[in-house]
N, C-alpha and C positions, 0 to 999 in steps of 0.2 A: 643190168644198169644199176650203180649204186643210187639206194633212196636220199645220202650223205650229199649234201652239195655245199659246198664254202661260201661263205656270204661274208661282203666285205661291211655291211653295216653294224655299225658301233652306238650300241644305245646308249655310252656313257659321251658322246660325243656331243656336249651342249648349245655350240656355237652352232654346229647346224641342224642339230635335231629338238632345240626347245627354242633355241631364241633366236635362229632365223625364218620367218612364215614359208615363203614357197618354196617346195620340196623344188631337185631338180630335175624333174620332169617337166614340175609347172615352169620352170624359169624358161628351161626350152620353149614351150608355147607362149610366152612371153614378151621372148626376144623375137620370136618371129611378127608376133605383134607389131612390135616396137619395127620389125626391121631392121633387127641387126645380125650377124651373123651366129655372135658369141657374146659371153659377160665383158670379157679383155675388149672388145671393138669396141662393146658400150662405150668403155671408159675410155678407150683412148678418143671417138670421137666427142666426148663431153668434158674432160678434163685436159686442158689444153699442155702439152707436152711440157714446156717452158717449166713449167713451176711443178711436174711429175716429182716425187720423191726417189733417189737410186737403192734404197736401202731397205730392206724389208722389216717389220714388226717380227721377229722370231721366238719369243717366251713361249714356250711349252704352257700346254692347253688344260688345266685341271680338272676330273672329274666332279659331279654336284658333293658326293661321297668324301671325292678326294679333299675339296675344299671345306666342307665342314668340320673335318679331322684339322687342317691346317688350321683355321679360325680358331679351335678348342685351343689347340696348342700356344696360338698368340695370345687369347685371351686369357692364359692359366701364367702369363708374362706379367698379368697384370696384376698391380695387390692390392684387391679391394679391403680399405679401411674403413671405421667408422670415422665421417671427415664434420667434424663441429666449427670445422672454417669460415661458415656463413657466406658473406659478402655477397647475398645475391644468390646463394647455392647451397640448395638444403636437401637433406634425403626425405622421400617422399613416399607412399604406397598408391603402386596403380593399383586400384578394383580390377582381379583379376578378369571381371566381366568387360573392363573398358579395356582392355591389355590384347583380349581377346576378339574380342567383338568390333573393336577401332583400330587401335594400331597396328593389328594383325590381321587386318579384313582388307582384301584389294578391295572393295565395294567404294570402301573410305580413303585408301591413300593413294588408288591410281583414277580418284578423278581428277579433273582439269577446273581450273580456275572457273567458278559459276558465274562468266560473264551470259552463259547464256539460260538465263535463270529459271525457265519451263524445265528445264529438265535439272536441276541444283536443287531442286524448293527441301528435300534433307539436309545438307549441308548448311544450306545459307538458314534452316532454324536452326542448326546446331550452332550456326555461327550468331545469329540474334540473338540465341541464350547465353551466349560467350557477352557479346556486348552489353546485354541487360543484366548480368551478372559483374562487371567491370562499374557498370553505373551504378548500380545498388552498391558496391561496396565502396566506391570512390565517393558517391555522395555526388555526381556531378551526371549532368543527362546524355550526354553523348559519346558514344564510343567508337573506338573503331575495331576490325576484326583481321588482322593486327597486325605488330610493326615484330620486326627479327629478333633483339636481344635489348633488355632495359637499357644497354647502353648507348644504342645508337636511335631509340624511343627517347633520350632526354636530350641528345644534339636533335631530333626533329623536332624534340618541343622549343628545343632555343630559337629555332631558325623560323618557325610558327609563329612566338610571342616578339620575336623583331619584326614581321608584319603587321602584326596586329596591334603592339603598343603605339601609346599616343608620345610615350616620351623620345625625342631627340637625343640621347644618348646612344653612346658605338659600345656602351661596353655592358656583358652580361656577372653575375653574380650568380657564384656557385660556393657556397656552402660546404667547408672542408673536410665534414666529413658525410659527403658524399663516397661511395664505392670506390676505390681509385681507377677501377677500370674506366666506371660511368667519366669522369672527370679526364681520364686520357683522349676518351673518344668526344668528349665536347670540343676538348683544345684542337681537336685533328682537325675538328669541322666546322672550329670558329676561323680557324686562321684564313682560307680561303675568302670567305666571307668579310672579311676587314672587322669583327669582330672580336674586342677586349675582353678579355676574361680574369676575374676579380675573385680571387678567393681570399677565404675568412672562418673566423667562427660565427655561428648565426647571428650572434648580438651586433657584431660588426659590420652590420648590413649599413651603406649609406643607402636610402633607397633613391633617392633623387639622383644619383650619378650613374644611372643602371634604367636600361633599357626592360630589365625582366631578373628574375632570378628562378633558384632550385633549389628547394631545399628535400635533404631523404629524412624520411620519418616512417620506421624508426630508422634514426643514426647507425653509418657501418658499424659502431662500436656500442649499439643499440640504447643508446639515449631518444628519448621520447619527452616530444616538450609540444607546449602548445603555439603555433606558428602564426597565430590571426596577427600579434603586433605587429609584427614582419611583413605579414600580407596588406593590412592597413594600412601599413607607411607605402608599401610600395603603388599601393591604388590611390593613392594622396597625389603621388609622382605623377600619376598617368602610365607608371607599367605596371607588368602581370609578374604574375607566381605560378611556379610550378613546380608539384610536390612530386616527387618520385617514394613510390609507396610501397607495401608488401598486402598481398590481398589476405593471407591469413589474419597477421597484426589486426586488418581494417572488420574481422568480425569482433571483433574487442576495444576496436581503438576507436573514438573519436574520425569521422573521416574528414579527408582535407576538404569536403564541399562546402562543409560545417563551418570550415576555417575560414573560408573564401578565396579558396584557389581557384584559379582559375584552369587548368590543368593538371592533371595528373598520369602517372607514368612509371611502369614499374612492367615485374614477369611473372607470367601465371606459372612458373616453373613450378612451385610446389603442391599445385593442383594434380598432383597425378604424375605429374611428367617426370622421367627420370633425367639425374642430371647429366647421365653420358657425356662426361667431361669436356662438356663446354655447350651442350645442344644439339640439335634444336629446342629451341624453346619457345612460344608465345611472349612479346610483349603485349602491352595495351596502352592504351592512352583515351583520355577520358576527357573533358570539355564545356567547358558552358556553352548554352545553346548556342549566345549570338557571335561564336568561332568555327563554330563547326563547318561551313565554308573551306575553312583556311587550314583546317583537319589533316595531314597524310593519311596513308594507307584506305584501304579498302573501306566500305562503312554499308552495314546490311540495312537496307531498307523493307518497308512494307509500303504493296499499294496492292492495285485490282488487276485481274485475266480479262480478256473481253467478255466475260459473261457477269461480271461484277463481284465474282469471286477474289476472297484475300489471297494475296501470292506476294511473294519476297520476290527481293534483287537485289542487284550489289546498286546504290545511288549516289547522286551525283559525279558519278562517272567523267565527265566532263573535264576533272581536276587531274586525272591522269595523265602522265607521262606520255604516252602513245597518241595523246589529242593535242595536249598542250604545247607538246614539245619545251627548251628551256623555257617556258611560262609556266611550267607545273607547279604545284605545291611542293615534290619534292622527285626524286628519281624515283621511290620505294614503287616496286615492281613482282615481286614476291612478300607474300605474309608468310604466316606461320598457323596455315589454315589446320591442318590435322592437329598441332599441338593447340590451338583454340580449342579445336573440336573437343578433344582428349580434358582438358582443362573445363569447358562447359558443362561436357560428361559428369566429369568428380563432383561440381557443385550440384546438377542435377541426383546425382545417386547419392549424396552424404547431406542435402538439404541446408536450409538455415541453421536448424540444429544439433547436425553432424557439423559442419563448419567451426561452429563454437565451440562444441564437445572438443574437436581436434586444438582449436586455437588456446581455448582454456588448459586443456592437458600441455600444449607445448609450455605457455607461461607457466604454469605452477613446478613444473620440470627445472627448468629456468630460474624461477624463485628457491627452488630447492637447494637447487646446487649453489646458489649465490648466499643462502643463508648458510651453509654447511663449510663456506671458504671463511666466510667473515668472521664464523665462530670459532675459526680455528687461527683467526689472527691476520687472514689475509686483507689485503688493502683491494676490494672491488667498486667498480663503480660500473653504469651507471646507478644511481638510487631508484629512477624511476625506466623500466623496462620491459619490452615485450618477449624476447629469447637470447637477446645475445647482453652477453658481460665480458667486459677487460679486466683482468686482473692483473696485478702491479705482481712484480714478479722479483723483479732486478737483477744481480746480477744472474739467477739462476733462472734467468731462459731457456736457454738451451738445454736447460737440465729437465725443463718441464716439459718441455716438447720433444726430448727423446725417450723419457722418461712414459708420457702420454703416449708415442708409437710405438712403445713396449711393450704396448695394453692396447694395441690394433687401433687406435683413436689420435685424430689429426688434427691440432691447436693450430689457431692465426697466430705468427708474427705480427706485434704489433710494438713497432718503434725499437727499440734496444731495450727494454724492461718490462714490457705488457706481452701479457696473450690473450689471445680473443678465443671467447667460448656459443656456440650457439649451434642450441639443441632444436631437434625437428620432430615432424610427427613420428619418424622411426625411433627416438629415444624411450629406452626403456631404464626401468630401476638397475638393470645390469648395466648396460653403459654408463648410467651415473656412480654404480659404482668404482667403476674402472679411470671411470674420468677424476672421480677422488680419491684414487687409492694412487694416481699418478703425484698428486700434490702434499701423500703422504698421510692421508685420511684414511684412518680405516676404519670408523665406527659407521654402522649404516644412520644416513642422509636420513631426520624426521622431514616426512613431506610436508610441505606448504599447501595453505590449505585456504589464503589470501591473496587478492592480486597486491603487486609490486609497481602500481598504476595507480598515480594518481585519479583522484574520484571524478575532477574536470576533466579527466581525456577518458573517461569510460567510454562506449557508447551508448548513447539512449534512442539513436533512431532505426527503428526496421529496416529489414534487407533480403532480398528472395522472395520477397511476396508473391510472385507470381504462380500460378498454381501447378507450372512445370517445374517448380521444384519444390512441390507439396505430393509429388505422383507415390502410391504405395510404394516403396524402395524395395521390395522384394524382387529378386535377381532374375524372375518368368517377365514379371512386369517391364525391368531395366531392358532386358535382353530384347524382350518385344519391340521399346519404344527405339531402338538402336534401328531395329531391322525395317520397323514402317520407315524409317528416315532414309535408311540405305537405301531403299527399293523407291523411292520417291526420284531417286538420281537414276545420271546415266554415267557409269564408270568405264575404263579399260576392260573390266571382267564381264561386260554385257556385249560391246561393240565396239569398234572402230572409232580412234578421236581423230579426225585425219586434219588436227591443226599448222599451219604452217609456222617453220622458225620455234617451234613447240615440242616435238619429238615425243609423241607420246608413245614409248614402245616401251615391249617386254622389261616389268620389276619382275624378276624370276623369287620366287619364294625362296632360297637357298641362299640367295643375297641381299634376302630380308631377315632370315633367320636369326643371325648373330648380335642385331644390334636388342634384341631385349635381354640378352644373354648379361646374367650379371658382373660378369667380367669386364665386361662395357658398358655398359649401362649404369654402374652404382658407383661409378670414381668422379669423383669433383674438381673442374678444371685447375684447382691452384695447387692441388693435391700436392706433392714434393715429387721431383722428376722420375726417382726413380721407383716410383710407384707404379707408372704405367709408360713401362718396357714395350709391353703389349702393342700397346698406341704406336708407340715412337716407331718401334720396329715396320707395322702397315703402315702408317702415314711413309715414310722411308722409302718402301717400295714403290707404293702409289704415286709419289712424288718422280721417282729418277724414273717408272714409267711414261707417267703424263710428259714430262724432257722429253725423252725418246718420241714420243708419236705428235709433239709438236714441234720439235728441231729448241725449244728456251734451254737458258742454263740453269734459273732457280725456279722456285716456285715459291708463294706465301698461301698458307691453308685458312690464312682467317677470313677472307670475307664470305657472310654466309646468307647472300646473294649473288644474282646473275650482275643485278644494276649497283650493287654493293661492290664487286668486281670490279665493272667500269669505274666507279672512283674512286676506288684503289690503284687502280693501274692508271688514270691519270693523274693522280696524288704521286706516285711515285714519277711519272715523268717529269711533273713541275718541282719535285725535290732535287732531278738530274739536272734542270735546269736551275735552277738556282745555283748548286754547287756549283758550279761553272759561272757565276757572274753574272747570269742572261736573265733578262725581262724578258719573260716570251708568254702571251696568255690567249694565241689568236689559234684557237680548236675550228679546222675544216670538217663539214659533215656533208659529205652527200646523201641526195638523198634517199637513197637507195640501202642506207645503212639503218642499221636496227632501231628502231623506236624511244628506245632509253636512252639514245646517246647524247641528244642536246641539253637532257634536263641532267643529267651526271655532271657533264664540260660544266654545266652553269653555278653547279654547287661547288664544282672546284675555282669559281674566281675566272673560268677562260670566258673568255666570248665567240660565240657561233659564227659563223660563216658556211651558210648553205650551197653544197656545191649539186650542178643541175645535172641530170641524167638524160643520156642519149637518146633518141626514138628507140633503140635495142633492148633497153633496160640498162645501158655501160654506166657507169662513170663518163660523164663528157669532161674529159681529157683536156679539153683546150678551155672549157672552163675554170676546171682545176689548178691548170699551171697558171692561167690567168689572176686569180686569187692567192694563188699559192706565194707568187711575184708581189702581187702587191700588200701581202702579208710579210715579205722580207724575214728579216731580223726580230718579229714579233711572232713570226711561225711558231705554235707551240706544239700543234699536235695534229694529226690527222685523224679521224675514225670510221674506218671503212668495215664493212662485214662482208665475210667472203666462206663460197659464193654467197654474191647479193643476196639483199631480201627478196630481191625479185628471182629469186630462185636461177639464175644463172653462171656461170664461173665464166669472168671475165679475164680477157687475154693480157688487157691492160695492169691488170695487178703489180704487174715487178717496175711498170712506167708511174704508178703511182706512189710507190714507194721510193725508189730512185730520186723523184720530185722533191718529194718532204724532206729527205735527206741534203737534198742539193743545197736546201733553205734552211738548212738546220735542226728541222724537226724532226718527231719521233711518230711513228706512227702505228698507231693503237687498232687492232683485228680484232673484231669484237667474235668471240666465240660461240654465239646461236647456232651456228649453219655447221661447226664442227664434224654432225653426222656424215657433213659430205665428203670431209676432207680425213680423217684417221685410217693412217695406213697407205695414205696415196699423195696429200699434200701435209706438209708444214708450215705451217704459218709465221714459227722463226727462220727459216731459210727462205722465202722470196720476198723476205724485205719486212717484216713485223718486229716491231722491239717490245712488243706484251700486247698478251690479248687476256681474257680472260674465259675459263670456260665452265658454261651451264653441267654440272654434272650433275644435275636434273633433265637434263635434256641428252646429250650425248651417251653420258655416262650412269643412266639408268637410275638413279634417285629420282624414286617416283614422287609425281607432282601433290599428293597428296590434296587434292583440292584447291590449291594456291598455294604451295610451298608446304614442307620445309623446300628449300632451295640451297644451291651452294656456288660461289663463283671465285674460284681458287686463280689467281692471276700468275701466270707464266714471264719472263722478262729473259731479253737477252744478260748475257755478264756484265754491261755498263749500268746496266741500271737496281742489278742483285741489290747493292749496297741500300736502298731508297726504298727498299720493299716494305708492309706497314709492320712498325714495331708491336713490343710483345707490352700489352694492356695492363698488365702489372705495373713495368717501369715506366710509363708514362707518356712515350714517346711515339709517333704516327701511327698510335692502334684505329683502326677501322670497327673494330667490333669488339666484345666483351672478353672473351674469349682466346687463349691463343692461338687456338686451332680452331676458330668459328665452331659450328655445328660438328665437331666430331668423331660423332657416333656414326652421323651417316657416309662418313668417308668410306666407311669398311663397305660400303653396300657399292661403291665405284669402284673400290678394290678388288672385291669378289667379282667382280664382273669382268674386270679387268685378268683375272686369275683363270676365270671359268672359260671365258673366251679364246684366251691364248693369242697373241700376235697375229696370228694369221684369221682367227675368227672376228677380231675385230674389223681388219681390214676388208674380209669378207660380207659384214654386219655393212659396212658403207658401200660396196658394191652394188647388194641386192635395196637399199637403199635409194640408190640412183634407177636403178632399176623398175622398182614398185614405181617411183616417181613418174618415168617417162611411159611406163606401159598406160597409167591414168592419164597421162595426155594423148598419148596414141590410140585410147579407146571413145577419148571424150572429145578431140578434136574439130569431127563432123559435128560436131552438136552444139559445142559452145567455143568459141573463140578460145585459143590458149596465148596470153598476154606477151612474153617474153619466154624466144626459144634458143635464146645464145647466139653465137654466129655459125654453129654449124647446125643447126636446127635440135638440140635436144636439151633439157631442163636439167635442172640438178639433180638434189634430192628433194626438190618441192614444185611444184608450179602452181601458176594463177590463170585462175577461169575467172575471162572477163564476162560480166553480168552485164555490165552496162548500155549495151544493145538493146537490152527486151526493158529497158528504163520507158522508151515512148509507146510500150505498151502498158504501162502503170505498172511492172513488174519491177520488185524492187529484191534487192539481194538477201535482204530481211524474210519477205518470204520465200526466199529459195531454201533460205537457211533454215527458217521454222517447218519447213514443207518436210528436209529429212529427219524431225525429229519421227516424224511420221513413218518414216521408213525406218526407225530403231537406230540413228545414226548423231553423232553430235555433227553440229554444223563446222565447219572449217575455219577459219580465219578471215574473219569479215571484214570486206572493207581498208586495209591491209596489206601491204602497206600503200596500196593505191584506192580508192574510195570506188567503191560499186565493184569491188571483185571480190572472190574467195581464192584464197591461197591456200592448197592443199599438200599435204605433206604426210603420206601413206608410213613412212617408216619401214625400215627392213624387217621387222616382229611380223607386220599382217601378211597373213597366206593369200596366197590366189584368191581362194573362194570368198574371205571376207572382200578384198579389193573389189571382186565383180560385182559382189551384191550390193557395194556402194556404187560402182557404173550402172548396174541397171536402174540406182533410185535415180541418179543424175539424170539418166537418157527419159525416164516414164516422167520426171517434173520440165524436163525442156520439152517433151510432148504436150504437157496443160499450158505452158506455156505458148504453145505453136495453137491452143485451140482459142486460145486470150487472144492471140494476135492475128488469126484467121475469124474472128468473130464470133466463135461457135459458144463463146459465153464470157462477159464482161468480168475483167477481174475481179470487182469488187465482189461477184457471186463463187468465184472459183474457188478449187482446195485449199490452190495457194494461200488469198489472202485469208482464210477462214484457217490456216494451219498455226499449230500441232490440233490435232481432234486427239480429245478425250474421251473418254469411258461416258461423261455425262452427254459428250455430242453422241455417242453412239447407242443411248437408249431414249435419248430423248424423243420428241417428234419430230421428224425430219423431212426438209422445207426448204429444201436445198436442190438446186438443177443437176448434182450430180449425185451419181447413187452414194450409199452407206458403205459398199465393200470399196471404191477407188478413195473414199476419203479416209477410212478409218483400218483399210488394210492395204495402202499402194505396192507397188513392185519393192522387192527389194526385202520388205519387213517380213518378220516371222508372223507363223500363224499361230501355232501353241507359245510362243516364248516371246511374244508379241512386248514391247517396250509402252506402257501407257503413261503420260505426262500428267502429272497430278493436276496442273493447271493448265487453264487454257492462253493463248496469246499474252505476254503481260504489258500492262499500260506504262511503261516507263517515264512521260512526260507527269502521268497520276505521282509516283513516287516520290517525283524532284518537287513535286508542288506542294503537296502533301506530305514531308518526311518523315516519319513514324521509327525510331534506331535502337528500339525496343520489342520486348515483349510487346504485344495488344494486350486489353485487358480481357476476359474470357468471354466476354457476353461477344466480341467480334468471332470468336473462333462459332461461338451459337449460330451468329448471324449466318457465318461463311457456311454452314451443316445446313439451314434452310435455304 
């Protein structure tokens, strides 16, 4: 007998041998589980036939190998220049330590948003050093930990400073030479709003006829002036100021808190970040105290663990989108938490006076070149500047600027006779000379060796004092203070995030690879088009793929959000309506649809109408059309997510859409739940006319801690035309950028590449799959909320908690109880209040899945001993959960032993997950708000 046997296993086979978890062996025992015969029965009894797709996903499936070779080749499309374009976009150097250690460490970019803060306490200090480093350089005390791109951080500051000013005025002041982008995306997001928008040169400020203004300092065209007169008259008014700023500039400049702004608002882009032609990036936003209330985004607090230990969290929470519904501060649902990170990082490793070092060297760069144009006859301005100058040119523009690409170096168009110059921390003596041999200089540039700054905008007050960024900067040191932070969290690469509507699955390393690759990474979003071939070419694919597996005809790449999406996509409905004539502003939400959607409808001008949901988890139908009737002719929109949030796929979907249509409306598929649907349903073909979709979520852009995120909106052909314009010309830009974030497109690409058609479709199977075997395993044990009409869940479901409520058990600690098992908690509360919505993803294997059933089954056993009396919950694990290291050497005084509370079912023994902190006091935080560093003698305290 031959020892030779043929094996049909393909180790290059990715879809299902790295980024599907259960082998199929395991699926077999699975399904038997679940009770069903086969994967196909699955689906056909959970997805309801009507709205089946007939057409298969067929793209050929690339190896990891294969697809790296492919990326090289796209990315060798691209031609990276030296780009002195500015506007918001500078070339930068990561510390290859932060390159390494952050944006290449799943530790850091496949966590999940630190709502649950026992287990985040690295992250959310890397994110307080973000914020404490934002407020030190702004000069103003509050920050937050952050908004998506400066441009859509100064339309949140407009729509912030019209709450909170006392002036009676409809109309805002913007300052002309603001960025044009920033200025595109105000007007997108004033108009909704009934909001005037008044532009000017700064002197022409009236401030009494203005609700608020903006001014940038420094000026796109880098004039640098001192803004208190401006701010004065405007607080004379009863409005506010808001300066959009550069944080390099503000270690040299005068900061706007100095001035009396009341806000501030700009991008940590050139902390580290590369500018991967267009992003991600960190913005920030910064505050006087008594607004910070009225704040967007995310905002790090410090309070106490039940032991009276210091611990972080994300605070006042409250003001979110997911609580507030349209009453929120604002939609923003995604930060740009890893590029904070990344940007925290650089001011920690380059200090207060690496910062300067770098800021000093940029100006005197700057003054260099400015003195070497002037002596040579040229007409420069501005007189008084931080990095950037316009130089008067006339009719030979075009001759400087191809003249300049001739020498690998990329000048701003500015007006018909100017071009813009602005040097970065990568400029070197070579590049200047290259940049003056364009303009026909050939003697070498005498350096400057003075600033080009007036002596009243120096700076004279400190910044960084805090003594995390005083730490030795030796790279044992850096690397060290990386890894205790890391190891403080719980990420993808330790366990299981089984959040609902979240999709935490497989970032494969190979579709992370390419975006640090300099061919992506070092091109500047205004670059000239055919620079980066590269780009156009994947975005291109990615593009007529995402058509194909959701049935749309176009697509727009710029929103770079999930909830940035949403109001994109219904900015674009209310432009189809308009064109047409029609008043229509009446947005239906049931409530059963994703979280973000009321406060999106409400920043586009629509008004809500909540529609009620069936005992099943349905859409109630005869509510709907009830509403829907009495919205008439004013119908603007529907927003449904499908399947629901409640994790079912409703039969009703094509009667829902049918409706909206009947009444004239368009109706908007919010694309969270897309895991369930690729490959099997379309959400343009049973009745969607745009949805938008999480390619953070579906499509494997890892969450990063809270974003980056991306929410690219898909649209039937009537509505292509109304998609958001390109943020250059000025016209319904949504974000800064024309292609949002990018860089990280290539990572949905790659995924989409590596997968293959049929691997994708398969990815949503086993998907459905993992989903229902956790309800068919946890079913005897905990209630499962909504199971469809044929008894099976999507790709998510909801264990109701609420039962074991009149045993004092609360879902709080059910959820603290699995940090204890090595586990993040699920989706709390969510979208129904005292449940967990779980959502396993097609990435976890079998054995991770059980090891989270058996933590379920052994916490609803303490639970059954709370509620048979064998020990009050106030004494039990539960509410005494997560235990730490200090519960487990302390003296212990506790009715139940040391091993069930500090090693339950479920958790590792050697690889055991320890929570730095114990329970955190959350009511302490809101009360007490602390949005900084502490000063060190706390960090003493919290040691003894």
């Amino acid at each position: 007998m031959s020892r030779w046997t043929p094996t049909d296993y393909d180790p290059d086979d990715f879809a299902n041998r790295r980024h599907i978890g259960p082998s199929p062996a395991e699926m077999a025992e699975m399904l038997k589980a679940v009770g069903a015969e086969s994967l196909d029965r699955l689906i056909d009894e959970t997805v309801p036939a009507a709205i089946r797709q007939t057409d298969r996903l067929d793209w050929p499936a690339l190896s990891e190998a294969a697809l790296l070779a492919r990326m090289q080749e796209v990315a060798a499309k691209n031609r990276v220049m030296t780009s002195l374009i500015g506007q918001g976009y500078y070339g930068t150097v990561t510390p290859p330590a932060i390159q390494r250690n952050i944006l290449e460490n799943p530790a850091w970019y496949t966590a999940y948003t630190p709502y649950q803060p026992e287990i985040a306490q690295g992250r959310l200090e890397a994110l307080l050093n973000f914020q404490t480093m934002v407020a030190d350089l702004t000069g103003l005390p509050v920050a937050n930990a952050s908004l998506l791109d400066e441009a859509t951080a100064a339309a949140e500051a407009m729509a912030m400073v019209r709450r909170q000013s006392k002036s009676k005025a409809d109309a805002f002041f913007v300052a002309e030479d603001l960025h044009p982008q920033t200025i595109a995306v105000i007007r997108t997001r004033a108009e909704p709003l009934g909001i005037r928008i008044v532009t000017g040169p700064v002197e022409e400020l009236a401030a009494n006829q203005v609700f608020g203004a903006i001014f940038q300092y420094p000026g796109t065209h880098g004039h640098v002036r001192d803004l208190s007169p401006q701010i004065e008259a405007l607080h004379a008014a009863g409005a506010l100021a808001v300066v959009a700023t550069d944080l390099l500039a503000l270690c040299l400049l005068r900061e706007p808190g100095a001035m009396g702004a009341d806000v501030a608002v700009g991008s940590a882009q050139r902390f580290g970040v590369p500018m991967g032609y267009g992003g991600p990036h960190a913005a920030f936003m910064s505050c006087r105290d008594e607004l910070k209330r009225a704040m967007p985004g995310r905002i790090v607090g410090v309070s106490v663990d039940a032991q009276g230990n210091q611990a972080y969290r994300l605070s006042l929470q409250t003001r979110e989108q997911h609580i507030r519904r349209e009453k929120a501060t604002s939609n923003v649902c995604t930060a740009q938490a890893l590029l904070a990170v990344m940007a925290s990082f650089y001011a920690v490793f380059h200090g207060p006076e690496g910062l300067r070092a770098i800021a000093q060297r940029v100006h005197l760069h700057a003054a260099t070149v400015a003195a070497a144009l002037r002596a040579a006859g040229a007409d420069v301005a501005p007189g008084a500047f931080f990095d950037t100058i316009t130089v008067r040119v006339g009719v030979g523009q075009q001759g400087i600027m191809a003249a300049a690409r001739h020498r690998g170096i990329n000048l701003r168009r500015v007006g018909r006779d100017r071009v813009g110059i602005s040097v970065d921390e990568t400029t070197d003596a070579g590049v200047i000379a290259r940049l003056l041999d364009a303009f026909g200089i050939s003697d070498p540039a005498e350096r400057a060796t003075g600033p080009s700054i007036p002596e009243a905008l120096l700076r004279d007050s400190e910044y960084l004092t805090h003594p995390v960024f005083h730490m030795n900067r030796a790279e044992s040191e850096m690397m060290r203070y990386m890894r205790r932070l890391s190891d403080r969290d719980l990420a993808l690469d330790r366990a299981m995030i089984p959040l609902g509507s979240c999709t935490m699955k497989l970032n494969a390393a190979a579709e992370m690879m390419p975006i640090t690759w300099p061919g992506f990474s070092a091109l500047h979003p205004f670059a000239p088009v055919d620079q980066a071939a590269g780009y156009h070419e994947a975005i291109a694919d990615l593009t007529e793929k995402l058509c194909r597996i959701t049935g749309y005809d176009a697509f727009s790449m710029q929103p770079n959000s999930g909830a940035q999406g949403e109001y994109a996509g219904l900015l674009t409905i209310q432009a189809y309506h308009k064109s047409r004539g029609d008043d229509r502003d009446i947005c239906l939400i049931p409530v059963s649809a994703h979280g973000t959607n009321p406060a999106s409808a409400q920043m586009c001008g629509m008004k809500v109408v909540v529609v009620k949901s069936a005992p099943n988890g349905d859409i109630d139908v005869e509510d709907f059309a009830a509403k829907a009737e009495q919205a008439g002719a004013k119908l603007a929109a529907v927003m449904i997510t499908y399947p629901s949030t409640h994790g079912v796929f409703e039969d009703t979907v094509r009667q829902v859409c049918e409706i909206t249509h009947r009444h004239g409306g368009q109706v908007y598929i919010d694309g969270a739940n897309m895991n369930a649907l690729v490959g099997l349903v379309k959400p343009g073909e049973i009745g969607g006319d745009v949805s938008h979709l999480n390619l953070h979520k579906t499509f494997a852009i890892p969450h990063g801690g809270g974003g980056p995120g991306v929410g690219p909106i898909g649209v039937k052909s009537h509505l292509a035309p109304f998609l958001p314009g390109d943020p250059q010309m000025g016209e319904g830009a949504v974000s800064a950028a024309p292609y949002g974030s990018a860089s990280i497109l290539l990572i949905s690409w790659a995924y989409c590449l590596m997968m293959g058609g049929e691997g994708l479709t398969q990815a949503t199977r086993v998907a459905i799959l993992n989903a229902n075997y956790i309800a068919a395993r946890l079913s005897g044990a905990y209630p499962i909320l909504f199971m469809g009409n044929r008894g099976r869940v999507a790709h998510e479901c909801i264990i109701d908690t609420r039962p074991f409520a009149e045993h004092g058990v609360t879902v709080d600690d059910i959820a603290k109880r699995l940090i204890d098992n090595g586990f993040h908690a699920p989706t709390m509360s969510w979208p129904v209040s005292g449940t967990l919505m779980v959502e396993p993803t097609e990435s976890e294997t079998k054995a991770e899945i059980d090891r989270f059933v058996t933590a379920l089954l052994a916490i609803r056993d303490e639970i059954t001993d709370v509620a048979e009396g064998r020990i009050a919950v106030e004494d039990s694990p539960l509410r005494h959960a997560p235990h730490t290291v200090e519960d487990l050497v302390r003296d212990w005084d506790r009715p139940y032993g040391r091993e069930q509370g500090c090693f339950p079912a479920g958790s590792f023994r050697v690889d055991k997950y320890w929570p730095p902190v114990g329970r955190v006091d959350n009511a302490y935080g809101d009360r007490n708000l602390i949005c900084t560093c502490p000063p060190l003698a706390s960090y003493a305290e919290a040691a003894e």
